[in-house]
RODO-2510 file (C-alpha; in nm, 4 decimals, decimal comma):
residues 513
     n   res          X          Y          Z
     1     x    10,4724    -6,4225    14,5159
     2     x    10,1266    -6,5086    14,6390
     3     x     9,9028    -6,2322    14,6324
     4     x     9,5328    -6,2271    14,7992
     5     x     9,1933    -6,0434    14,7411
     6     x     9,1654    -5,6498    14,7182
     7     x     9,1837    -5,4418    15,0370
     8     x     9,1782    -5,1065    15,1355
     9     x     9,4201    -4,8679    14,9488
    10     x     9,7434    -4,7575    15,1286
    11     x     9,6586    -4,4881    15,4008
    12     x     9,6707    -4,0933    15,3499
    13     x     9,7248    -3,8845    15,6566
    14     x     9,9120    -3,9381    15,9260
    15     x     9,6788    -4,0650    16,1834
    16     x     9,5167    -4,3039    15,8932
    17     x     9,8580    -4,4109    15,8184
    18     x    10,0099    -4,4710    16,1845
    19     x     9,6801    -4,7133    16,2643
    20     x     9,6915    -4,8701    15,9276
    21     x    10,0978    -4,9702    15,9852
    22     x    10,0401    -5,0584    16,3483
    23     x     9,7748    -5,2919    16,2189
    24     x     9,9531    -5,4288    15,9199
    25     x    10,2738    -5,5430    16,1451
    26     x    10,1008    -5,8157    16,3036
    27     x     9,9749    -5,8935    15,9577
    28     x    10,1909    -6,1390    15,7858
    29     x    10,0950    -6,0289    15,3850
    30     x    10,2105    -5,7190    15,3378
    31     x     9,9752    -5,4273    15,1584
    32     x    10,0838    -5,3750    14,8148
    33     x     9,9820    -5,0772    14,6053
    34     x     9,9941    -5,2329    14,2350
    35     x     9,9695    -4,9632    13,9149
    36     x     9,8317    -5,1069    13,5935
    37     x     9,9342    -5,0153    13,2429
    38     x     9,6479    -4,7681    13,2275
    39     x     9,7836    -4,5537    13,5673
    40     x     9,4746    -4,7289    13,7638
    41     x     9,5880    -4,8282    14,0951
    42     x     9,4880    -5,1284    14,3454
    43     x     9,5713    -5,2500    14,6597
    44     x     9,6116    -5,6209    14,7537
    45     x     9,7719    -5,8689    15,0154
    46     x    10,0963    -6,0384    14,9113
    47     x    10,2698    -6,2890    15,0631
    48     x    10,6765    -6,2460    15,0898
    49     x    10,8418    -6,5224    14,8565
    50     x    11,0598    -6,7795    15,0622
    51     x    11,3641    -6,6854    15,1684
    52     x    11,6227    -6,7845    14,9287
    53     x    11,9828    -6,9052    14,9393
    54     x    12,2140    -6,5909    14,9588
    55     x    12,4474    -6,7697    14,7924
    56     x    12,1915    -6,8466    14,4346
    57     x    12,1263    -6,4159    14,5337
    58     x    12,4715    -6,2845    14,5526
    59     x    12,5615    -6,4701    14,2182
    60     x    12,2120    -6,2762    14,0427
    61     x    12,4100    -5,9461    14,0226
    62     x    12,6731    -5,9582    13,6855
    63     x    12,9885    -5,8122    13,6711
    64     x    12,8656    -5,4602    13,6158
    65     x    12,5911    -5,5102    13,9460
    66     x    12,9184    -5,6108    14,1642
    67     x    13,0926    -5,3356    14,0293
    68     x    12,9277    -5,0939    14,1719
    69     x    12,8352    -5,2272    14,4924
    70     x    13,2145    -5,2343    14,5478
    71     x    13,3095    -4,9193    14,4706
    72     x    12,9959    -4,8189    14,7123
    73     x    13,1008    -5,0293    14,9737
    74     x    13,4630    -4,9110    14,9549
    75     x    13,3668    -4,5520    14,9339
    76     x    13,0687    -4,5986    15,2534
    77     x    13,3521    -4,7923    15,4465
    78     x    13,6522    -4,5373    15,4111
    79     x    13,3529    -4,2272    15,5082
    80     x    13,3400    -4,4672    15,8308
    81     x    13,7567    -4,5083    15,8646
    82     x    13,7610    -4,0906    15,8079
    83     x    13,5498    -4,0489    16,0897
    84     x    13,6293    -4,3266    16,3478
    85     x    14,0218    -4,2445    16,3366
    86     x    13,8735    -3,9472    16,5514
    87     x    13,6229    -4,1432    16,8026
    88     x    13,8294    -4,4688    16,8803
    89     x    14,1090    -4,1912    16,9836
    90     x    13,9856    -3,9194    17,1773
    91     x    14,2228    -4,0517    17,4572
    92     x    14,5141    -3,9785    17,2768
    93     x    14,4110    -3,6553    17,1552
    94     x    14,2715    -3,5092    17,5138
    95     x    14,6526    -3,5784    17,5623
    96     x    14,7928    -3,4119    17,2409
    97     x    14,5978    -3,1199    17,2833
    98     x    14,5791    -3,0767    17,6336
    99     x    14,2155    -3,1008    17,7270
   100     x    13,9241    -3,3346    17,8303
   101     x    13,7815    -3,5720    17,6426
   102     x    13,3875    -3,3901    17,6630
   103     x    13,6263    -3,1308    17,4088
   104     x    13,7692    -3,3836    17,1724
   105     x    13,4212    -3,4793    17,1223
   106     x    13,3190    -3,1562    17,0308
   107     x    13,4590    -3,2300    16,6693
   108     x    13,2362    -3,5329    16,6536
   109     x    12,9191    -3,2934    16,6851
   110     x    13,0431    -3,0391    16,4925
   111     x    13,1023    -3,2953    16,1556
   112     x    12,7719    -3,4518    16,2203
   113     x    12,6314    -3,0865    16,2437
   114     x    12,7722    -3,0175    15,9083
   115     x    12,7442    -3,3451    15,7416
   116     x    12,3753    -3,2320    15,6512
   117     x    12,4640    -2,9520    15,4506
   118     x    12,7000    -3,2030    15,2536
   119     x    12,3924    -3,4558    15,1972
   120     x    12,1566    -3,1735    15,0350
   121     x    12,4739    -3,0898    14,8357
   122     x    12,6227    -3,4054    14,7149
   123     x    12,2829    -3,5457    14,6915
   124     x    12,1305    -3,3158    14,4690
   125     x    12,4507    -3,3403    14,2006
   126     x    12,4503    -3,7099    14,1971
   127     x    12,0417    -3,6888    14,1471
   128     x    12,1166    -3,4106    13,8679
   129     x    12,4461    -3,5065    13,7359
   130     x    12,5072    -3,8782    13,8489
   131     x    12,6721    -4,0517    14,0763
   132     x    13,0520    -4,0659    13,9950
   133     x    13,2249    -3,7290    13,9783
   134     x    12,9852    -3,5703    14,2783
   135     x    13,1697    -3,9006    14,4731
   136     x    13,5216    -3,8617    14,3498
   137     x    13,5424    -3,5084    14,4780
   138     x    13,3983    -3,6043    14,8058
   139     x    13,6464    -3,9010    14,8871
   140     x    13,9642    -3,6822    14,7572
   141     x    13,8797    -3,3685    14,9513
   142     x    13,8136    -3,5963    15,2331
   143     x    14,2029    -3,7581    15,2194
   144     x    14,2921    -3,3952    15,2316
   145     x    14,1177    -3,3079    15,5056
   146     x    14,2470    -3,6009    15,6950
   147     x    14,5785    -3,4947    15,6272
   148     x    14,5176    -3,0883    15,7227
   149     x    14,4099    -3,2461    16,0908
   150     x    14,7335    -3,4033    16,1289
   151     x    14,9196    -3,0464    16,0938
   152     x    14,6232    -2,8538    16,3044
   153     x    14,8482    -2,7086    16,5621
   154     x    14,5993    -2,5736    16,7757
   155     x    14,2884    -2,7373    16,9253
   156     x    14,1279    -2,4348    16,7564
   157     x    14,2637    -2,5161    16,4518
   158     x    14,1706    -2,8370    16,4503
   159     x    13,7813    -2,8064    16,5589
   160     x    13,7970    -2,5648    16,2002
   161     x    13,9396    -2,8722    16,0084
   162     x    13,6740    -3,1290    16,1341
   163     x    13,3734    -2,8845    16,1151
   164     x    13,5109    -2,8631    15,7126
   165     x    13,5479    -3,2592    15,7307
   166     x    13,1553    -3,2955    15,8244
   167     x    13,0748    -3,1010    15,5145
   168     x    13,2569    -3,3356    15,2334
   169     x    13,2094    -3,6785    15,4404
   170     x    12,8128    -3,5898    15,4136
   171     x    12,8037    -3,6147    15,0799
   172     x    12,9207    -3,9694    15,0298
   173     x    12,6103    -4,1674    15,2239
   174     x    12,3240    -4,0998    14,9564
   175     x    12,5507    -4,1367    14,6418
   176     x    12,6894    -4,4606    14,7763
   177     x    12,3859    -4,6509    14,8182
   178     x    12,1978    -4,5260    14,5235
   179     x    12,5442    -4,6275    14,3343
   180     x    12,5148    -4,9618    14,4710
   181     x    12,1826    -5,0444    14,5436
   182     x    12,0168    -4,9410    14,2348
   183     x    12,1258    -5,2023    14,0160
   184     x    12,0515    -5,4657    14,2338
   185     x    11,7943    -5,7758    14,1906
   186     x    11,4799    -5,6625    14,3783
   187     x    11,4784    -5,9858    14,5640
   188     x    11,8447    -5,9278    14,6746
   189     x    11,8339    -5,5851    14,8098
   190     x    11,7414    -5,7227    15,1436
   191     x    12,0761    -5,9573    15,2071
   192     x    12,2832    -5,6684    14,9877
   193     x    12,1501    -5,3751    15,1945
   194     x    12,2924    -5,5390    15,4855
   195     x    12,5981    -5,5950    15,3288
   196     x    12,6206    -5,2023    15,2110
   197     x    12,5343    -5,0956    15,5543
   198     x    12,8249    -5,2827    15,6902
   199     x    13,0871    -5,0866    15,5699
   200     x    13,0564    -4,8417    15,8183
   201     x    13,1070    -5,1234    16,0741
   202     x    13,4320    -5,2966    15,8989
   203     x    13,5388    -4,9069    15,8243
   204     x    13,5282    -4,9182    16,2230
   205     x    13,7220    -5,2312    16,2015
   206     x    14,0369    -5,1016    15,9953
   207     x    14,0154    -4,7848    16,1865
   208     x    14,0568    -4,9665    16,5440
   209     x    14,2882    -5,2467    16,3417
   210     x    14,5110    -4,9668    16,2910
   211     x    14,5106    -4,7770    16,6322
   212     x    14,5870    -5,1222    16,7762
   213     x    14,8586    -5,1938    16,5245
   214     x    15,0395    -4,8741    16,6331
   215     x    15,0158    -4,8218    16,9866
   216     x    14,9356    -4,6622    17,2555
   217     x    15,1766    -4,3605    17,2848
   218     x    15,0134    -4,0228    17,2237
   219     x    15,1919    -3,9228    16,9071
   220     x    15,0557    -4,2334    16,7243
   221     x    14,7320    -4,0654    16,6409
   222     x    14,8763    -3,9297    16,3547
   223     x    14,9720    -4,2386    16,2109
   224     x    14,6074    -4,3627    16,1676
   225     x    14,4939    -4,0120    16,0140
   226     x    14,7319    -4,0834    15,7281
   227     x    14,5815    -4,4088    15,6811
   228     x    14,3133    -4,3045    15,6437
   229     x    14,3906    -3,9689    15,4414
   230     x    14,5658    -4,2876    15,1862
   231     x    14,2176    -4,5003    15,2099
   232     x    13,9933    -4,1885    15,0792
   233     x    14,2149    -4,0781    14,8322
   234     x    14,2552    -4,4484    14,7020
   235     x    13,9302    -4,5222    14,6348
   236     x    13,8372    -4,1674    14,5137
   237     x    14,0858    -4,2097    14,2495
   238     x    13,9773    -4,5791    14,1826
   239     x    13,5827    -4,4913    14,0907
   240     x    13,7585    -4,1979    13,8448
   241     x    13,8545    -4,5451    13,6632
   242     x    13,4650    -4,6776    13,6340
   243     x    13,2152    -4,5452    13,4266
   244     x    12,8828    -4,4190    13,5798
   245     x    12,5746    -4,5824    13,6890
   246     x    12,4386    -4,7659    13,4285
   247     x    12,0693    -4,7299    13,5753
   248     x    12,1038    -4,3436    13,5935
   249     x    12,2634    -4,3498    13,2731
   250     x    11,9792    -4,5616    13,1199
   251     x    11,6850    -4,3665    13,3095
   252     x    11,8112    -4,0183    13,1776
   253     x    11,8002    -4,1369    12,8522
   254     x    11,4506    -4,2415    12,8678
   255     x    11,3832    -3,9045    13,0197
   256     x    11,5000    -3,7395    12,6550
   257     x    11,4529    -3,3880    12,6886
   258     x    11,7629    -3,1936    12,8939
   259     x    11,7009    -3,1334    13,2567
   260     x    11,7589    -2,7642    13,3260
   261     x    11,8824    -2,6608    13,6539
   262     x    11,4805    -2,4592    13,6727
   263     x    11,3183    -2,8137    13,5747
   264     x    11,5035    -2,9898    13,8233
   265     x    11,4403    -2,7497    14,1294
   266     x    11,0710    -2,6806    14,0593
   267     x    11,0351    -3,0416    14,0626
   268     x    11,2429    -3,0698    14,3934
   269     x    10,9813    -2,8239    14,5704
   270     x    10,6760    -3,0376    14,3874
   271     x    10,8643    -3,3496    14,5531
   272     x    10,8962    -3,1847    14,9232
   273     x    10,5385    -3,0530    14,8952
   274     x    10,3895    -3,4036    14,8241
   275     x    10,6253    -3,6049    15,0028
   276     x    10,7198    -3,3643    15,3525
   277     x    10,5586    -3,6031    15,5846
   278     x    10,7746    -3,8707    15,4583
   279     x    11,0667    -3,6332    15,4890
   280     x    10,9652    -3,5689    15,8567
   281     x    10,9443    -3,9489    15,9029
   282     x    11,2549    -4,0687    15,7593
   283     x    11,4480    -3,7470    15,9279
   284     x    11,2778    -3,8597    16,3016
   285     x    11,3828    -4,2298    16,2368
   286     x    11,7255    -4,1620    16,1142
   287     x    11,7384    -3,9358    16,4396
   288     x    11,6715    -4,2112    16,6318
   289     x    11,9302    -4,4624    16,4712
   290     x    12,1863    -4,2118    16,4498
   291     x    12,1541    -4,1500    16,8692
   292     x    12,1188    -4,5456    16,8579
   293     x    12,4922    -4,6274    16,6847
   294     x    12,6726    -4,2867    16,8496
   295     x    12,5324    -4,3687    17,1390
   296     x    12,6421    -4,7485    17,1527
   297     x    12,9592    -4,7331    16,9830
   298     x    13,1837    -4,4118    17,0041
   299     x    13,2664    -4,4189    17,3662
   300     x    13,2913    -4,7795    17,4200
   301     x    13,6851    -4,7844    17,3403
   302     x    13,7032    -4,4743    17,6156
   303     x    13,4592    -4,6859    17,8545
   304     x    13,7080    -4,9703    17,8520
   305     x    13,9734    -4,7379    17,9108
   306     x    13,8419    -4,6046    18,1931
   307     x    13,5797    -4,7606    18,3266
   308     x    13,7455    -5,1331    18,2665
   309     x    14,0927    -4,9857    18,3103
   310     x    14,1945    -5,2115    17,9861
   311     x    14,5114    -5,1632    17,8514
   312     x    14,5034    -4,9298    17,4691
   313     x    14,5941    -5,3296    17,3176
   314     x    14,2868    -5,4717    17,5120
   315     x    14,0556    -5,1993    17,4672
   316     x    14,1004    -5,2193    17,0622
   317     x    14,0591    -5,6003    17,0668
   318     x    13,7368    -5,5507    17,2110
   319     x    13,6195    -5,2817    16,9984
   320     x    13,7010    -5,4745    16,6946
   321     x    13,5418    -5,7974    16,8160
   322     x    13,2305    -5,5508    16,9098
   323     x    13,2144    -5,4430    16,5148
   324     x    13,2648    -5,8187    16,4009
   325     x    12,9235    -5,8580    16,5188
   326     x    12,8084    -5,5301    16,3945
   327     x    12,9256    -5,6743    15,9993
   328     x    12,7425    -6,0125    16,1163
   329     x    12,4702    -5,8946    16,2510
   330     x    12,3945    -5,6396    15,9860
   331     x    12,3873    -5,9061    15,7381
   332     x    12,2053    -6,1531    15,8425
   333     x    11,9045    -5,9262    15,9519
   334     x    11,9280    -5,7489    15,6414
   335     x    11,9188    -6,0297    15,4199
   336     x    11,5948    -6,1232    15,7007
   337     x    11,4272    -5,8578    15,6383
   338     x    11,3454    -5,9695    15,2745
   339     x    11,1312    -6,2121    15,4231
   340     x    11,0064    -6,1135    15,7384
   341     x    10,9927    -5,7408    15,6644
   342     x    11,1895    -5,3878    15,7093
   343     x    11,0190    -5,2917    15,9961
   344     x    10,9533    -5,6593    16,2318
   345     x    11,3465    -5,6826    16,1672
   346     x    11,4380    -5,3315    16,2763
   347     x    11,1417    -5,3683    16,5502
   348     x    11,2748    -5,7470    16,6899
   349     x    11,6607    -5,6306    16,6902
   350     x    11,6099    -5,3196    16,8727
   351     x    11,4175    -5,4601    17,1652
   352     x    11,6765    -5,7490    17,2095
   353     x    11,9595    -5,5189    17,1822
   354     x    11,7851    -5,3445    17,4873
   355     x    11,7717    -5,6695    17,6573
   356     x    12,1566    -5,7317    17,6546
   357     x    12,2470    -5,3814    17,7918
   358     x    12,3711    -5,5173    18,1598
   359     x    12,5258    -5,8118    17,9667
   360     x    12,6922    -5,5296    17,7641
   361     x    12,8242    -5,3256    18,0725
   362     x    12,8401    -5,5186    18,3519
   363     x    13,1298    -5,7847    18,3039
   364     x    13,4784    -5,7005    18,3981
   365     x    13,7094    -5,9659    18,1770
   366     x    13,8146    -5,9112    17,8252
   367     x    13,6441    -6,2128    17,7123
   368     x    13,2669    -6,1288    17,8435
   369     x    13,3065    -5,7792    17,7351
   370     x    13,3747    -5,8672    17,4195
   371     x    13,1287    -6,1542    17,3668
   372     x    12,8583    -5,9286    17,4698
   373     x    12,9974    -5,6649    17,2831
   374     x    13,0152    -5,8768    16,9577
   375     x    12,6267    -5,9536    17,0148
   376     x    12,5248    -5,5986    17,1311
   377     x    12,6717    -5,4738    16,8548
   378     x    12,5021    -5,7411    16,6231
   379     x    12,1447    -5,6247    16,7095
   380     x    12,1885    -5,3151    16,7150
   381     x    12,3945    -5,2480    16,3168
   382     x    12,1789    -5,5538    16,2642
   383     x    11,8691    -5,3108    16,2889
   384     x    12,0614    -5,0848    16,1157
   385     x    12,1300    -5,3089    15,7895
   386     x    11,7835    -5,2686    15,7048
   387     x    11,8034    -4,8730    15,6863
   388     x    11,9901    -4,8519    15,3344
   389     x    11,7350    -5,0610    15,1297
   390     x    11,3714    -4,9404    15,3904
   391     x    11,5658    -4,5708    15,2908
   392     x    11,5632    -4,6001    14,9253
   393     x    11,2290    -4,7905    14,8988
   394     x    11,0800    -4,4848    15,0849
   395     x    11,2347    -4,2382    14,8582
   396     x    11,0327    -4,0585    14,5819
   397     x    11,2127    -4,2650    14,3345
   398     x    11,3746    -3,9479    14,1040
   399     x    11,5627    -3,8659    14,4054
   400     x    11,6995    -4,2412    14,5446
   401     x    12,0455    -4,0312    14,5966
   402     x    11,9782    -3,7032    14,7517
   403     x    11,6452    -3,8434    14,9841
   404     x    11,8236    -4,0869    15,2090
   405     x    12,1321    -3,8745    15,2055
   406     x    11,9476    -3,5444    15,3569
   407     x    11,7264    -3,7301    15,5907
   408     x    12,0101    -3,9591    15,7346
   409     x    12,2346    -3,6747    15,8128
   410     x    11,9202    -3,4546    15,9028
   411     x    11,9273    -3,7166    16,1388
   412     x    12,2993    -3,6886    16,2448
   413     x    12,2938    -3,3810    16,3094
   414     x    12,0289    -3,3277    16,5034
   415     x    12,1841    -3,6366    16,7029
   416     x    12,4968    -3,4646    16,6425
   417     x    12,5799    -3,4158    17,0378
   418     x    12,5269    -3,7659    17,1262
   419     x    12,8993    -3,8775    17,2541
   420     x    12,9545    -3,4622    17,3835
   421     x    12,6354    -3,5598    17,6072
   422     x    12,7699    -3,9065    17,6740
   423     x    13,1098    -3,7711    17,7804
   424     x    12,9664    -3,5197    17,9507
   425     x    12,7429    -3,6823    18,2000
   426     x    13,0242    -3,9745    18,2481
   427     x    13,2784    -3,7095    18,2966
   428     x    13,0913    -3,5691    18,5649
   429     x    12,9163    -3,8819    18,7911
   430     x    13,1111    -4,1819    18,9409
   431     x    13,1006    -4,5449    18,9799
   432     x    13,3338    -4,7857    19,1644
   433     x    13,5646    -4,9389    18,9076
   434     x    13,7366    -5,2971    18,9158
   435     x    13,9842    -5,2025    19,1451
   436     x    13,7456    -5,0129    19,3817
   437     x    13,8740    -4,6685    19,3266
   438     x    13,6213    -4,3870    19,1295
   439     x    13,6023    -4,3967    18,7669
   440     x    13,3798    -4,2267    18,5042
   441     x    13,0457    -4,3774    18,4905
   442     x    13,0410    -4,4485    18,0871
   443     x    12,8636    -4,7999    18,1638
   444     x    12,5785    -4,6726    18,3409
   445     x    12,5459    -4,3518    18,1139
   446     x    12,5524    -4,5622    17,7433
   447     x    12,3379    -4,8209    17,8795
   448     x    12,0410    -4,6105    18,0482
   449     x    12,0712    -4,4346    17,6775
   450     x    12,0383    -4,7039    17,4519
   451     x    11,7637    -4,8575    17,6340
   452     x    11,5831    -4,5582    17,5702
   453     x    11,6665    -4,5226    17,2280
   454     x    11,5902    -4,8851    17,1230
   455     x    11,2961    -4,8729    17,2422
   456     x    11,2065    -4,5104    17,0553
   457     x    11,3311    -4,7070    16,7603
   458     x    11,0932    -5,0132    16,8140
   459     x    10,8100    -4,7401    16,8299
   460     x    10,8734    -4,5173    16,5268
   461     x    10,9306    -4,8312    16,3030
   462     x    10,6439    -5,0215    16,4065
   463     x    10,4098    -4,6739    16,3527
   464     x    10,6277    -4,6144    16,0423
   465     x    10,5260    -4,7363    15,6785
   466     x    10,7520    -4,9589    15,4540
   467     x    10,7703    -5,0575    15,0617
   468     x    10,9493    -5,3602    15,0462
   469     x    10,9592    -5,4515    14,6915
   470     x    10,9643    -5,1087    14,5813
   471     x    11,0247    -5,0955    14,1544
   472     x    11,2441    -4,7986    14,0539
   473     x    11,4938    -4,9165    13,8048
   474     x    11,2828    -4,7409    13,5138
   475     x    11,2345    -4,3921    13,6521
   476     x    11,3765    -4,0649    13,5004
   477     x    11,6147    -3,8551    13,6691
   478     x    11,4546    -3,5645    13,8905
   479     x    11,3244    -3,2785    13,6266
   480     x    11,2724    -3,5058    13,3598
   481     x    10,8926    -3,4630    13,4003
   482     x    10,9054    -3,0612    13,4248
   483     x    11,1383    -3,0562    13,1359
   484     x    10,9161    -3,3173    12,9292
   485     x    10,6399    -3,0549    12,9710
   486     x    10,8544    -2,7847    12,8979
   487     x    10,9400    -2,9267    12,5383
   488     x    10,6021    -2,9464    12,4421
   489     x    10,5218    -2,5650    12,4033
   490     x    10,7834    -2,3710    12,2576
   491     x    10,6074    -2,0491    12,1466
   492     x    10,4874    -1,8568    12,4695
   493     x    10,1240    -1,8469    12,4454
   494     x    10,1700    -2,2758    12,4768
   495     x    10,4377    -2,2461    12,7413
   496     x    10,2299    -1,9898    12,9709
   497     x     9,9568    -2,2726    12,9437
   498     x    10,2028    -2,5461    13,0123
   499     x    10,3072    -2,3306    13,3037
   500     x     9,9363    -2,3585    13,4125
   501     x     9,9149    -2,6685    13,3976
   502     x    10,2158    -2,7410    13,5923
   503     x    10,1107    -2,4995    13,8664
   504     x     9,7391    -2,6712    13,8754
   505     x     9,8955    -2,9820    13,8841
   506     x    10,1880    -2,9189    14,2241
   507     x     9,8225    -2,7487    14,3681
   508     x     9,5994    -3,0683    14,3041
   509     x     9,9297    -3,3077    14,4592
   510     x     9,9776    -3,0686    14,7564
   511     x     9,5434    -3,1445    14,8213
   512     x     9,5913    -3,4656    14,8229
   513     x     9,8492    -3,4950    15,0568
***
């Protein structure tokens, strides 16, 4: 990698920092903040190496790498199944339950209200305790939460069942892509990050696979919920088989000294005082992309049921071709952004996914819908591809699984009534549909939305910083530092002066920041 002369250090502030990362995006070298072996730290240009053959970068990660990128994949994609058997159906179950669709969607906001709670959970046990058991739980009680909506015999009933889903399903994001990012090559994250991100698309995939594989008929609902109930429980039972992340396995041993739960919390609050306007970042972006995928993506079976008037066989084949571009799109601009950058790739695909909204809406035939579907959908998860890997790269690096978990479904939830709003305002105004009589206007209502959205997206990134290249694979588990401390003084005049230390030391980090 070519690097240049010495330039000003990374930004502090956040004025400083959003004129210094509006200035570097038209800069081609990216800033790089470079620590020597004595702690002293520089800044200089690099340029990005050349891009390099996916293939020669997919076959860098060994047995053990591919491992766990699988069973993160698997576990990110059945989390997407779990929740899509719900969106790609509300049809059906306004019919089961005898009510509108704006109230079948009120279980979509209430799980993405909860899945936040889950995050901080989940997160902090796979930070504290590792990755593998904090996930097993999550994908089993998740089956059996699938299966409990099946026999909710009330609408009531059910609502309870998915707010209880939101909590479990939140916990699987941040474990999954610490699991299976962690161990990668640094110059494959890019193209793997993509790949990761994708599950959620090909979890969208099997889920409207298997609504179109059994019908239209109201009852069949049920069938896909054990499906997926199967999927969750399968691959929770599969990573029981594995062994845990070797990286967080190697990292706490180089920590030495036990992390106590007090170690590990004090250092959490250190980490939130030093890093909160990173947390406020991340939670405002993820905001954004959440809108930008519920937005784009949960109603468009429903619009072409109603608006399009397509047949439950039609509709599905278009929402699957829609999500083949998602896992293409997601990809390619992933593996892109290892060369270009995080944030020009999440910039340039949101402003041309705003470009093909009428494209997107207007048609009428199966085959234009889904064309433009298949490339709406690649722009936007292909901006999307690059959140794993720009995620973890931001992340204070002792806490790579419970950071991008919390601020992602921060992010959900506050986005959490995205297709209730949708539904809502399509429910209530009217266009002319193919056949001239009124329908709901979904078309009108997702596209005026997403254009607004992309473009909040192309703004926050652009303003936003990134650390492509980030190095993490050698630090210590969160509360390795505070416990390190902790072992030095052991009779209490020493450990009241380590204690002083400590505290002068969070009080010196919080100045700086």
């Amino acid at each position: 990698m070519a690097t240049g002369p010495n330039v000003d250090p990374v930004a502090r502030g956040t004025i400083p920092t959003l004129k210094q990362s509006w200035a570097d995006l038209f800069r081609w070298r990216q800033r790089v903040a470079i620590t020597n072996e004595n702690g002293d730290v520089t800044t200089e240009w690099q340029s990005p190496a050349p891009l390099q053959n996916p293939v020669k970068l997919l076959m860098q990660l060994n047995a053990r790498d591919w491992l766990f990128f699988i069973v993160g994949f698997l576990a990110w994609t059945a989390d997407a199944f779990d929740f899509h058997a719900l969106s790609i159906q509300t049809v059906k179950l306004a019919k089961y339950y005898h009510t509108s669709k704006t109230n079948i969607t009120t279980a979509i906001t209430l799980t993405l209200l909860l899945r936040s709670v889950g995050a901080a959970f989940f997160g902090l046990a796979g930070d504290k305790f590792g990755r593998k058991w904090p996930m097993v739980v999550n994908m089993v009680v998740l089956g059996l939460l699938q299966i409990a909506t099946i026999y909710s015999g009330t609408f009531q009933q059910f609502l309870a069942v998915r707010s209880l889903f939101g909590l479990f399903m939140g916990g699987v994001y941040g474990n999954a892509i610490a699991m299976a990012l962690e161990n990668c090559p640094v110059n494959a994250r890019g193209l793997m990050s993509g790949i990761l991100q994708q599950g959620y698309s090909f979890g969208y995939v099997l889920a409207a696979c298997a609504n179109l594989g059994v019908g239209g008929a109201t009852e069949t609902w049920k069938t896909v919920f054990w499906i997926a109930a199967g999927f969750s429980i399968a691959v929770g039972l599969v990573r029981i088989c594995f062994p845990e992340s070797q990286q967080f396995l190697a990292a706490k041993r180089s920590g030495k000294p036990k992390v106590t739960p007090a170690a590990f919390w004090r250092e959490t609050r250190l980490m939130l005082a030093r890093e909160w306007r990173m947390c406020v970042y991340c939670i405002i972006l993820m905001t954004w992309f959440n809108y930008y995928s519920h937005t784009s993506q949960d109603s468009y079976t429903t619009f072409l049921l109603t608006q399009k008037e397509f047949k439950n066989a039609a509709a599905s084949r278009g929402s699957i071709l829609m999500k083949v571009g998602a896992c293409v799109g997601g990809t390619c601009i992933g593996y892109l952004s290892q060369f270009i950058g995080r944030r020009r790739a999440m910039v340039g695909a949101a402003l041309i996914s705003a470009c093909l909204i009428p494209a997107w809406i207007l048609p009428t035939s199966e085959p234009s819908l889904s064309a433009s579907g298949f490339f709406m959908q690649f722009f936007v998860q292909g901006a999307w591809g690059v959140i794993p890997i720009h995620l973890n790269e931001l992340s204070p690096p002792a806490f790579r699984s419970s950071f991008p978990g919390i601020t992602y479904q921060l992010g959900n939830m506050i986005s959490s009534p995205s297709a209730q709003i949708v539904n809502a305002i399509s429910e209530s105004h009217f266009v002319r549909g193919v056949d001239g009589e009124r329908v709901e206007a979904y078309g009108p209502t997702m596209g005026i939305a997403t254009a607004i959205i992309a473009v909040g997206i192309a703004v926050t990134a652009a303003l936003g910083p990134e650390k492509r290249g980030s190095r993490f694979e050698t630090t210590a588990p969160a509360g390795t530092d505070i416990a390190v401390m902790g072992k030095r003084s052991e009779d209490p005049e020493a450990a009241s002066d380590s204690d002083g230390r400590l505290e002068k030391e969070v009080e010196a980090r919080v100045e700086r920041v």
